[in-house]
VOPAGU-2260 file (C-alpha; in pm, 1 decimal, decimal comma):
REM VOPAGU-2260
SITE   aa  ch    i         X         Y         Z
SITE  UNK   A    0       0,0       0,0       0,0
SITE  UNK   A    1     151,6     368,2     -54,1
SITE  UNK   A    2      34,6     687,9     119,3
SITE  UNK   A    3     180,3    1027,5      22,1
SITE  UNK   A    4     297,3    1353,5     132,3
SITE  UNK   A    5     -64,5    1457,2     205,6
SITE  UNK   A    6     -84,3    1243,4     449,5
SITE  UNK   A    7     160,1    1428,1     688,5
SITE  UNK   A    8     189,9    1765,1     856,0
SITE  UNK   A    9     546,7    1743,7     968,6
SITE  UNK   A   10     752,0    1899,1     734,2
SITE  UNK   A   11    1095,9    1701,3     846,4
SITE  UNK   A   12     891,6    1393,0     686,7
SITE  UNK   A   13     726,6    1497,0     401,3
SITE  UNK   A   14    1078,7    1623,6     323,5
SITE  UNK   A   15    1195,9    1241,4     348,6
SITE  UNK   A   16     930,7    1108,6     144,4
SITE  UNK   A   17    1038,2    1345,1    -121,2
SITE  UNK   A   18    1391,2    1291,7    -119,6
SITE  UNK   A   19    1282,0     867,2    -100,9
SITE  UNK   A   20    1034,3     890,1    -368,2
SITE  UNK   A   21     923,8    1053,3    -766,3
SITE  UNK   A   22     629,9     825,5    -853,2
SITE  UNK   A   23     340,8     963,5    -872,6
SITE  UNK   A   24      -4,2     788,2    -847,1
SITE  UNK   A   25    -332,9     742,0    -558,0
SITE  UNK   A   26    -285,0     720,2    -223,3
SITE  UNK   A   27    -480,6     468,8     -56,3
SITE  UNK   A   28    -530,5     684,7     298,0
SITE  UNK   A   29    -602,3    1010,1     228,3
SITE  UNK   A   30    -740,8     956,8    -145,4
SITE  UNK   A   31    -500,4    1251,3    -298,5
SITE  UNK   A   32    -496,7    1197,6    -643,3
SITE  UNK   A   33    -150,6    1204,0    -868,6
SITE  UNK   A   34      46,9    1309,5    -589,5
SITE  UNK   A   35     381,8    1175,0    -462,4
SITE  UNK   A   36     366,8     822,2    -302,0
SITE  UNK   A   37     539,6     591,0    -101,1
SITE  UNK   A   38     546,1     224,2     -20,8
SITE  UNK   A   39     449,1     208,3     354,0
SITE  UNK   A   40     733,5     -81,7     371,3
SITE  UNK   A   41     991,3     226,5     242,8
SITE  UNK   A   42     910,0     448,7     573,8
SITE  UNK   A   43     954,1     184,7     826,0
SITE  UNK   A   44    1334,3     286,0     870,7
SITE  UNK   A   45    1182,2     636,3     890,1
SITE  UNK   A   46     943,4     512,6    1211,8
SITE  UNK   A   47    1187,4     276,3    1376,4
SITE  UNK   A   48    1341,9     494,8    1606,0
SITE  UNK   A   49     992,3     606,4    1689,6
SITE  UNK   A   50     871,8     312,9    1748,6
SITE  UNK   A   51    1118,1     223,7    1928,6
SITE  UNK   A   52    1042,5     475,3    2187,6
SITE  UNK   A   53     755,8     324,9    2278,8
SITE  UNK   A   54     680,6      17,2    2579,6
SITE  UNK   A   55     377,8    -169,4    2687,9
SITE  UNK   A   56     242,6       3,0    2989,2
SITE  UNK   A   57    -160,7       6,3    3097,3
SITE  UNK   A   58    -162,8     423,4    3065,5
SITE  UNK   A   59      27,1     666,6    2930,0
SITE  UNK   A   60       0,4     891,5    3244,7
SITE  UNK   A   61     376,5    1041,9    3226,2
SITE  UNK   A   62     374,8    1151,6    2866,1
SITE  UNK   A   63     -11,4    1259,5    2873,5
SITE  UNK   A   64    -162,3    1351,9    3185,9
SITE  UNK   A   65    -428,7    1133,7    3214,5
SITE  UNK   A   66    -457,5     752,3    3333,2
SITE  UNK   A   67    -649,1     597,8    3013,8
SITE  UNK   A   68    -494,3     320,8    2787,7
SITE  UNK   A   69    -364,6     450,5    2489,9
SITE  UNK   A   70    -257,9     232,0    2144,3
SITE  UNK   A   71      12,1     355,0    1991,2
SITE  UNK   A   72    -151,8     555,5    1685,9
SITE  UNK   A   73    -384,3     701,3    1938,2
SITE  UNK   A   74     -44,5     832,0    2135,2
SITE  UNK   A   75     131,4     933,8    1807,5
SITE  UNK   A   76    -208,2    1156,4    1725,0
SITE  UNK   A   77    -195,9    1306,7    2102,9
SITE  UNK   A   78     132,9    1363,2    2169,5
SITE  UNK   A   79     254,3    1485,4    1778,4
SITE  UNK   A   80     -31,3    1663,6    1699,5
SITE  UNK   A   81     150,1    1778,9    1384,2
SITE  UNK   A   82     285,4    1491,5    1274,0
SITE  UNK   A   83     -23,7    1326,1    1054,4
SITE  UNK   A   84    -266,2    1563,0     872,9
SITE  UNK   A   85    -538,0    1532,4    1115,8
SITE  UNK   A   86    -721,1    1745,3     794,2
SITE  UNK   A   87    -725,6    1434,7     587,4
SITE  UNK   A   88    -699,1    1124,5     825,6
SITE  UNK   A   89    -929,1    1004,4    1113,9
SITE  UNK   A   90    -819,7     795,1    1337,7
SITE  UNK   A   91    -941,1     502,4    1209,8
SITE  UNK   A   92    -676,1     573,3     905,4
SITE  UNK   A   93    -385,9     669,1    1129,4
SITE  UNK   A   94    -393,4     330,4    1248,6
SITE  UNK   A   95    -426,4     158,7     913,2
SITE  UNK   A   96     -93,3     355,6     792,5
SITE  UNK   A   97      73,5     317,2    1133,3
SITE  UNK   A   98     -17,4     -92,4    1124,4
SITE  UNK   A   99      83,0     -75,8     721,5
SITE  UNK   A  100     431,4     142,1     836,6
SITE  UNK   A  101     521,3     -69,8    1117,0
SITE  UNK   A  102     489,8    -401,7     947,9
SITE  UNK   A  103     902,1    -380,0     847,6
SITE  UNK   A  104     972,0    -305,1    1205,4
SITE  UNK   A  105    1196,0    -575,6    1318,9
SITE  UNK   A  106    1011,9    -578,0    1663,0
SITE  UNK   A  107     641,7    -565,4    1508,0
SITE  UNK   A  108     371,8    -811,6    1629,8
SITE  UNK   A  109      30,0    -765,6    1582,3
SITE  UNK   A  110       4,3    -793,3    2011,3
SITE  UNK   A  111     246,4    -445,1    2010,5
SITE  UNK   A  112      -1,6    -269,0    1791,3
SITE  UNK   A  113    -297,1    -385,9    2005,1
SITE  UNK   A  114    -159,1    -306,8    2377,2
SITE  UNK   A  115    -140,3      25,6    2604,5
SITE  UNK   A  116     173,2     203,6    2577,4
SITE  UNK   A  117     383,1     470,4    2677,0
SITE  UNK   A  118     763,9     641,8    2651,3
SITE  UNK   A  119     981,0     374,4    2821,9
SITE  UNK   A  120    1242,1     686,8    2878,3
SITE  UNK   A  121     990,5     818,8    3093,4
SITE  UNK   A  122     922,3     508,9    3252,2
SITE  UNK   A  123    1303,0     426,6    3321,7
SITE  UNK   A  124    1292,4     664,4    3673,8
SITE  UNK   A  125    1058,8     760,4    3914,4
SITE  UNK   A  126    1171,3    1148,6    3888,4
SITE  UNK   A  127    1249,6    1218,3    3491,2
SITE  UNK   A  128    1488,6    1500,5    3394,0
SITE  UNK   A  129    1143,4    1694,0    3288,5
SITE  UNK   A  130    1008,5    1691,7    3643,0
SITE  UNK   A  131    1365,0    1774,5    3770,3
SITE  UNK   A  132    1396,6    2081,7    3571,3
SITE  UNK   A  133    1089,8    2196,8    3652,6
SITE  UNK   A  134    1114,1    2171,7    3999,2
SITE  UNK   A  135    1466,4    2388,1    3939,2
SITE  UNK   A  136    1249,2    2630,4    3777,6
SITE  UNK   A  137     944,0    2652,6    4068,8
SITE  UNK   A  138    1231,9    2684,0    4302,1
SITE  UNK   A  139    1428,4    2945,3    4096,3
SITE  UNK   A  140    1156,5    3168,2    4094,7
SITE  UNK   A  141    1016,6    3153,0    4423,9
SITE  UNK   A  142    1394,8    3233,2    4500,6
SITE  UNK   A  143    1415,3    3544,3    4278,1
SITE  UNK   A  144    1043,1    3683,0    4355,6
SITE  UNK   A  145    1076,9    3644,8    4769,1
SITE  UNK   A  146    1406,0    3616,0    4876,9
SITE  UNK   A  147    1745,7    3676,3    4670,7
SITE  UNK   A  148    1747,6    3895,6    4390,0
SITE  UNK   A  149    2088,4    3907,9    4273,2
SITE  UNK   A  150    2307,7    3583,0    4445,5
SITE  UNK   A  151    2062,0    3344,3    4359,6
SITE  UNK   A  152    2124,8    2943,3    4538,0
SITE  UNK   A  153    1871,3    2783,6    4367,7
SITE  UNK   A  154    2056,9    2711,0    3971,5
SITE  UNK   A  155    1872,6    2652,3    3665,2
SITE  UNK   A  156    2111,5    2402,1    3408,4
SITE  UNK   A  157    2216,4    2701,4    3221,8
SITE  UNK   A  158    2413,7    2460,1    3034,9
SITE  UNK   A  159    2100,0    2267,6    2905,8
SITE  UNK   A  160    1950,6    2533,3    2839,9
SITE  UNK   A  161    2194,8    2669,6    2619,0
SITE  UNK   A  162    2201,8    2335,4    2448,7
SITE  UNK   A  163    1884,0    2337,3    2360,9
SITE  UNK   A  164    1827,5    2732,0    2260,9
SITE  UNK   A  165    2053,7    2676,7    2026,9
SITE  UNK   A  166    1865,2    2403,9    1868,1
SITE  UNK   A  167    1525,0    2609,4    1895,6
SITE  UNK   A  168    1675,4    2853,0    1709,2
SITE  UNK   A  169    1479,3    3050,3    1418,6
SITE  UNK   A  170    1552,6    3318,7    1147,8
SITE  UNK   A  171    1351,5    3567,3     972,1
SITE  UNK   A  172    1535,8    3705,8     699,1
SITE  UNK   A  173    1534,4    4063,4     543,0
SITE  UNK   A  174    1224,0    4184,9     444,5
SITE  UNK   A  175     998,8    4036,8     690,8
SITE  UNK   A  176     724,9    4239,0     848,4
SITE  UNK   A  177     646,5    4293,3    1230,4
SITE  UNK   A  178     387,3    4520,5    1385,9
SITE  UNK   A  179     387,7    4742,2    1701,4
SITE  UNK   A  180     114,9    4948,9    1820,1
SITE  UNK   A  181      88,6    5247,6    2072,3
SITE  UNK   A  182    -256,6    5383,5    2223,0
SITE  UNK   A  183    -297,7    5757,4    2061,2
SITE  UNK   A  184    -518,3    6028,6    2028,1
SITE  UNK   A  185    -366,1    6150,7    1644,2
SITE  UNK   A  186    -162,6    5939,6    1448,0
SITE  UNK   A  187     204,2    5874,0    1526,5
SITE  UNK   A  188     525,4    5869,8    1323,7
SITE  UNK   A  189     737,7    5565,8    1250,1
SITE  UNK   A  190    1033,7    5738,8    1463,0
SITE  UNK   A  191     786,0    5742,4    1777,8
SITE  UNK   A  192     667,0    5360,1    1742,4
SITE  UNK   A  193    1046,2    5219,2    1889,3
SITE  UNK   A  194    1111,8    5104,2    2172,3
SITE  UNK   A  195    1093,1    5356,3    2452,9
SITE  UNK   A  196    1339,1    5585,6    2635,2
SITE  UNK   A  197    1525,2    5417,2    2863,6
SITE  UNK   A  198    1409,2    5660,5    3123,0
SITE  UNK   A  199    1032,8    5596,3    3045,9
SITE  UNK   A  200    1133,7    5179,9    3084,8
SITE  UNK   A  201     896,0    4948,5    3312,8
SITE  UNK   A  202     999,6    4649,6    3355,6
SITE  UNK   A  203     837,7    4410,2    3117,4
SITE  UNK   A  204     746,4    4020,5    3034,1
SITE  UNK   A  205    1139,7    4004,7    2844,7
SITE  UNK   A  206    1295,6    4282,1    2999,1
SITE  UNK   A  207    1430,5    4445,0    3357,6
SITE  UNK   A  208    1274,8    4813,7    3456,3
SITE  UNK   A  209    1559,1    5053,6    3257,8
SITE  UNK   A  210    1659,5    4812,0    3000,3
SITE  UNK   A  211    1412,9    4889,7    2661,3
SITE  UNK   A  212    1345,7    4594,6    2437,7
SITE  UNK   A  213    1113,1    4648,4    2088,2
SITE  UNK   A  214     818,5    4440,9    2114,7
SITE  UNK   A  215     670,5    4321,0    1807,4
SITE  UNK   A  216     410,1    4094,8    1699,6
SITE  UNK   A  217     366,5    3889,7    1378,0
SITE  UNK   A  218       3,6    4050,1    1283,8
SITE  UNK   A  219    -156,0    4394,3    1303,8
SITE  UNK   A  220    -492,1    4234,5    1476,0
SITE  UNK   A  221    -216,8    4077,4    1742,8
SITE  UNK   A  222     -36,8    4384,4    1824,5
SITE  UNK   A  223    -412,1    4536,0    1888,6
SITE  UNK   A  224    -473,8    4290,9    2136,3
SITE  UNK   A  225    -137,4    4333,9    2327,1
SITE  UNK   A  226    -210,2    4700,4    2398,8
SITE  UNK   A  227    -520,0    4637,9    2553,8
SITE  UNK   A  228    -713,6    4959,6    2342,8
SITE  UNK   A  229   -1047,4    5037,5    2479,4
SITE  UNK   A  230   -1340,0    5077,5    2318,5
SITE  UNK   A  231   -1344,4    5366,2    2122,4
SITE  UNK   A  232    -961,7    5496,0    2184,0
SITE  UNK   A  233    -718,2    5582,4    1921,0
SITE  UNK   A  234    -388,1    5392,8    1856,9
SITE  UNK   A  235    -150,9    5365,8    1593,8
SITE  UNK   A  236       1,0    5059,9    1452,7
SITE  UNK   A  237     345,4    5074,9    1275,0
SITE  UNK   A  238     455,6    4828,5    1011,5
SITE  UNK   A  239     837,3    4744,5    1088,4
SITE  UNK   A  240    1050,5    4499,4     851,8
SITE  UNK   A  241    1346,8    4333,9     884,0
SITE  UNK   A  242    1697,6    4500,5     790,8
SITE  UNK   A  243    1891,9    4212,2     822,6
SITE  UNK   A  244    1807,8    3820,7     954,6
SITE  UNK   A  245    1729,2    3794,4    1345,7
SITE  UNK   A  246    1753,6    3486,4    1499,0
SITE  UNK   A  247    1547,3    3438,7    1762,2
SITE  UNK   A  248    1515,3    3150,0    2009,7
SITE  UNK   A  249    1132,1    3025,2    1974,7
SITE  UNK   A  250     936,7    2849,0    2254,2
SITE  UNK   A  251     623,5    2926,8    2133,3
SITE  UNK   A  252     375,4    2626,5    2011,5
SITE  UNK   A  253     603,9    2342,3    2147,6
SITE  UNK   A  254     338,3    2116,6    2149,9
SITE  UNK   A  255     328,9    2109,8    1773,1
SITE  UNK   A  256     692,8    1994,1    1692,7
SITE  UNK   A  257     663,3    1666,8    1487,8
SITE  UNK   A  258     944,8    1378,7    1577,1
SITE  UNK   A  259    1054,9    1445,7    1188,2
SITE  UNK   A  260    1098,7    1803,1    1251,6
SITE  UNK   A  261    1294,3    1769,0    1568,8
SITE  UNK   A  262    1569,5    1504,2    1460,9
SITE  UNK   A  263    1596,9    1756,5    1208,9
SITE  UNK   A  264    1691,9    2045,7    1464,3
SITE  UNK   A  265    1924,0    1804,0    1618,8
SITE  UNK   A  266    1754,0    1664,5    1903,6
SITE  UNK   A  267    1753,2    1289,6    1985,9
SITE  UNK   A  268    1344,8    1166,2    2023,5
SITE  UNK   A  269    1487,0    1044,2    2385,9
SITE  UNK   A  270    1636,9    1394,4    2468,1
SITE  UNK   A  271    1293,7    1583,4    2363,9
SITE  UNK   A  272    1053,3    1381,8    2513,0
SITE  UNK   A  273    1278,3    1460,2    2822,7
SITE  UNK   A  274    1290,2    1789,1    2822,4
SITE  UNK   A  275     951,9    1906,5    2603,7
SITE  UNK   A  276     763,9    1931,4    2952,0
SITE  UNK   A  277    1030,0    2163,5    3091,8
SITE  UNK   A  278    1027,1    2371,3    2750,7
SITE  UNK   A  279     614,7    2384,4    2770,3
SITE  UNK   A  280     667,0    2513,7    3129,0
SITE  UNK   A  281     908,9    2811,0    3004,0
SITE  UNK   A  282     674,3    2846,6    2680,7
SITE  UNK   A  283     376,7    2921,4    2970,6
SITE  UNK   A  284     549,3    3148,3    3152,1
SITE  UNK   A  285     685,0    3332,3    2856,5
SITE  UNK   A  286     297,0    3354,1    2733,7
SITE  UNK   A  287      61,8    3375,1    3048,8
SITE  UNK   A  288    -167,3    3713,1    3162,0
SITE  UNK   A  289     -54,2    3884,0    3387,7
SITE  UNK   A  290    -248,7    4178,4    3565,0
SITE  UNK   A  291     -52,4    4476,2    3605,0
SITE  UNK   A  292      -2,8    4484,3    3989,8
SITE  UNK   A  293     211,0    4155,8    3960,6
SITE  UNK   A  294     425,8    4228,8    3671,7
SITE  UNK   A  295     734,5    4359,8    3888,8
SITE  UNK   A  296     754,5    4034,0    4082,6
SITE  UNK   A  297     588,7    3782,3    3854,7
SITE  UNK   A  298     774,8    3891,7    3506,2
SITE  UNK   A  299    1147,1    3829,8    3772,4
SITE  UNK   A  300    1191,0    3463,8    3626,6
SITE  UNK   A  301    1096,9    3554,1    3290,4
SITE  UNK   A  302    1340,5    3836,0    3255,6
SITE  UNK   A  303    1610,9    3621,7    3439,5
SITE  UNK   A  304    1553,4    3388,2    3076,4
SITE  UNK   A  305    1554,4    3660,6    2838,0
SITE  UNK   A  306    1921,5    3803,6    2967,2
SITE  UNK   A  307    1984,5    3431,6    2920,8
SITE  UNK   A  308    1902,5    3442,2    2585,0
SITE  UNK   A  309    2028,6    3785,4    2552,5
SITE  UNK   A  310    2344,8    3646,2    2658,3
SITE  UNK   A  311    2442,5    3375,5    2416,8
SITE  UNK   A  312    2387,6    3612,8    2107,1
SITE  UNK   A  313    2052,1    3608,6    2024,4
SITE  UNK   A  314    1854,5    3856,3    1869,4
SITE  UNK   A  315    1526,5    3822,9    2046,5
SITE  UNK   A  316    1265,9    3547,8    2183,4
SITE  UNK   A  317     990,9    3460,5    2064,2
SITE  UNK   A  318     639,2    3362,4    2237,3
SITE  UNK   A  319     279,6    3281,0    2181,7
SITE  UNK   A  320      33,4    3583,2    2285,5
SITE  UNK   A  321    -134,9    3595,3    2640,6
SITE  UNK   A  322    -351,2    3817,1    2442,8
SITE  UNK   A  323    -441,0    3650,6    2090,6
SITE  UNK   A  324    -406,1    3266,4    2104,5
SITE  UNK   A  325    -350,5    3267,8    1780,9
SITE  UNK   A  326     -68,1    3503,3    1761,9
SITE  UNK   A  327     294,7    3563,5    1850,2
SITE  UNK   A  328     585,0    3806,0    1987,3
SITE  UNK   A  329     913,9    3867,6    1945,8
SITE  UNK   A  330    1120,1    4055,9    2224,2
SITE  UNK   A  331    1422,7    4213,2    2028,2
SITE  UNK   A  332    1711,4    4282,6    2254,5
SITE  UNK   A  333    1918,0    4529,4    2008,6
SITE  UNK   A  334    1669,2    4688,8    1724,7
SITE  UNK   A  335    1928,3    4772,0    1479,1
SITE  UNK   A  336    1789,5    4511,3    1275,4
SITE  UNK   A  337    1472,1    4666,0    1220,7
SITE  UNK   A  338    1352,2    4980,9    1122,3
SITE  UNK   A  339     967,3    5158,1    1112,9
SITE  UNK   A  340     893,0    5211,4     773,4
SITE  UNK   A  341     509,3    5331,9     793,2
SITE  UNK   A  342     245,8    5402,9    1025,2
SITE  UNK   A  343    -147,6    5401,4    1051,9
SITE  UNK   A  344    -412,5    5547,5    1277,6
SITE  UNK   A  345    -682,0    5343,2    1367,7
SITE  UNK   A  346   -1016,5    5382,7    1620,1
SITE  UNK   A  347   -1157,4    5112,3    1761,0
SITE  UNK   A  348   -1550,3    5063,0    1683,1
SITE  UNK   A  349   -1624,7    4713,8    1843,5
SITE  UNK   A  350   -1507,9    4499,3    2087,8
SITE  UNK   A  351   -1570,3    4054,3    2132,7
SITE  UNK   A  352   -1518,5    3919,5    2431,0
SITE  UNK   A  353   -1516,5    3547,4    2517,3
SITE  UNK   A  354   -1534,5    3366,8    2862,4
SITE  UNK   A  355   -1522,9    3022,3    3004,8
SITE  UNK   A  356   -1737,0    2902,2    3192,0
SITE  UNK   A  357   -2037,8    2961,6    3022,1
């Protein structure tokens, strides 16, 4: 049986079926018609490591949350989201290609396929390096928020960290666009949308009271959010682009990495599974609300990171929106990379608001 490109959301194996395969003909999953194909028995090699990863256990509790038995194509659906195109499989097909794939694994048996699983990294130690790190990073920032500042006892693994920034590493080249907004009663000019005066400086989610950072968001309707503009008020948005190429370190949208995608960055499946719950914690912190009285002591641990980042030669971080689930920042350290080019004035005429409970 073959299934195609179609059939896949992450990109590190779509390139692989690409580089494996020219034909063209039907794909017998997702129905795509005179696309490129591939022999399930040709992407076993692909999936053996990721099979691999995987042990009979009655729940997948450590790598999930919850207590229920999983199969394994239920746990590669749940835990890589982006790795089959949920778009044009159901379930019921994700297990007909993952049984058809894992047929020319040299461990398969039909018994595998039908029995609970779960990570058997994560089931190697009662404490994981996940729940470690996070622990260094609860007692970090209790540390920094109540009771040292500056001499801090309590260590994050700097050295993992840097490890693994590296590898989460992104660039935008020259030429892409960023907006920025400020709340106005007349329309602004590009050279009064920067970053502000050091002078005028609060401390922020990325950086200390004193030290300015520009930040930017990847939409107009996201940078609207982030300012918080009432109903009715004035504000002007500013269109910035890209001078140069930034990289940024990005720990936004974790979640979605596909296996594919991160043996690509350089990670090990065994190292990531490891450490995603740690990055998911930073990613959360980076991204939650915060009201406005908290923001001296609760934005500490974040700022602590950004220097971090700041610190191995980065050009920003970026970060999903507290405001616009759907969008993203960037925190630029140094903005000589970017430059204004335009501005608009906008009122706002309407407001939605959404709530949960209902």
């Amino acid at each position: 049986m073959v299934c195609c490109t179609n059939c896949f959301s992450d990109q590190g194996l779509k390139k692989r079926i690409e580089a494996l395969s020219t034909k063209k003909g039907n794909c017998n999953f997702c129905d795509s018609k005179g696309v490129i194909v591939i022999t399930c028995a040709e992407l076993n090699t692909e999936f053996e490591q990721l099979f691999d990863m995987y042990m009979p256990n009655p729940n997948a509790e450590k790598s999930l949350g919850h207590d229920k038995p999983v199969l394994i194509h239920e746990h590669l659906v749940e835990y890589w989201p982006r790795l089959f195109n949920a778009a044009n499989l159901s379930t019921k097909d994700v297990l007909h290609l993952v049984n058809q794939i894992g047929r020319g694994w040299d461990n398969y048996s039909d018994e595998f396929f039908e029995t609970p699983i779960e990570f058997g990294t994560l089931l190697d130690s009662a404490v994981g390096v996940g729940e470690d790190l996070q622990l260094q990073w609860d007692m970090f920032s209790d540390e920094i928020k109540t009771r040292n500042r500056f001499f801090i006892g309590e260590k994050i693994d700097t050295d993992r960290l840097e490890s693994v920034f590296e590898r989460l590493a992104i660039y935008y080249p020259a030429d892409t666009y960023f907006y920025r907004a400020r709340i106005s009663d007349h329309q602004l000019p590009p050279s009064e949308l920067g970053k502000p005066p050091q002078n005028h400086t609060t401390p922020g989610r990325a950086n200390p009271i004193g030290i300015p950072y520009l930040y930017i968001s990847e939409s107009k309707e996201t940078t609207l959010y982030e300012t918080r503009v009432a109903l009715h008020e004035g504000i002007t948005v500013g269109k910035f682009v890209t001078t140069e190429t930034i990289n940024v370190v990005s720990l936004k949208n974790i979640a979605d990495y596909g296996p594919f995608e991160i043996l690509d960055r350089g990670f090990d499946l065994e190292e990531f599974i490891l450490v995603r719950p740690y990055l998911m914690r930073l990613e959360h912190e980076l991204s939650k609300p915060v009201r406005k009285l908290d923001v001296h002591l609760d934005y500490l641990p974040t700022q602590y990171l950004c220097e971090f980042i700041k610190s191995l030669g980065f050009d920003g971080v970026e970060y999903k929106s507290a405001m616009n689930s759907q969008g993203y920042n960037l925190a630029i350290f140094k903005d000589r990379k970017l430059e204004c080019i335009e501005s608009a004035y906008h009122r706002v005429t309407n407001l939605t608001y959404d709530w949960d409970p209902k």
